[in-house]
N, C-alpha and C positions, 0 to 999 in steps of 0.2 A: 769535122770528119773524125777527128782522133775519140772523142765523145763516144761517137756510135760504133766505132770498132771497140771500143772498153767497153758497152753495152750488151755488142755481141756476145764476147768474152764471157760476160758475166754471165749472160744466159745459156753460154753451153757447159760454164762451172755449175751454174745452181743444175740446170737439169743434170748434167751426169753425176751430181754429188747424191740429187733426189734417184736416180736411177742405181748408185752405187747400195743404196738404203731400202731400195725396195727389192735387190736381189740379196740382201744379206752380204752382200762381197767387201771384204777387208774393214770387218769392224768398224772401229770410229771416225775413218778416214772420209767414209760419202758425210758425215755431219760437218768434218774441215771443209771439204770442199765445196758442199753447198754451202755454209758459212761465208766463205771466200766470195763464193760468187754474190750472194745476197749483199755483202758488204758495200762490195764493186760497184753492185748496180743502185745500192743508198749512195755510193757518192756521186755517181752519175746524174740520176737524178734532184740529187740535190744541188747539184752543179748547174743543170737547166734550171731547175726552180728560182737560182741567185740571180741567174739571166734575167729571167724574166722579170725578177719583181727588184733588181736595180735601179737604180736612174740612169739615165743616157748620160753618157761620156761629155756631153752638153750642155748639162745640167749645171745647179748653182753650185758654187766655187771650186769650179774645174777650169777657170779661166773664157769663159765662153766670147761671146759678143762684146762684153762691156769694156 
């Protein structure tokens, strides 16, 4: 759950930082902040992608069955 609220985050940083950039408003500051948010959302999703392509908690020499 905490993942997809730092998702959303990130998605309302990159757009309003892409939104700050396309009204010209406060110079270099929409490139931080969509920076920020782009960042967010590479760790996020790189964070599912570890998920998924880990081994199960079950897996060899995690103490399993044996």
């Amino acid at each position: 759950m905490a993942r997809l609220i730092w998702l959303i985050v990130a998605a309302i940083l990159g757009l309003a930082g892409y939104d700050l950039l396309l009204r010209d408003l406060l110079g270099w500051t929409g490139y931080f902040v969509a920076g920020v948010g782009i960042g967010i959302a590479a760790a996020v999703v790189g964070s599912y992608a570890h998920d998924a392509l880990a081994p199960s908690p079950q897996g060899r020499g995690r103490g399993g069955d044996r």
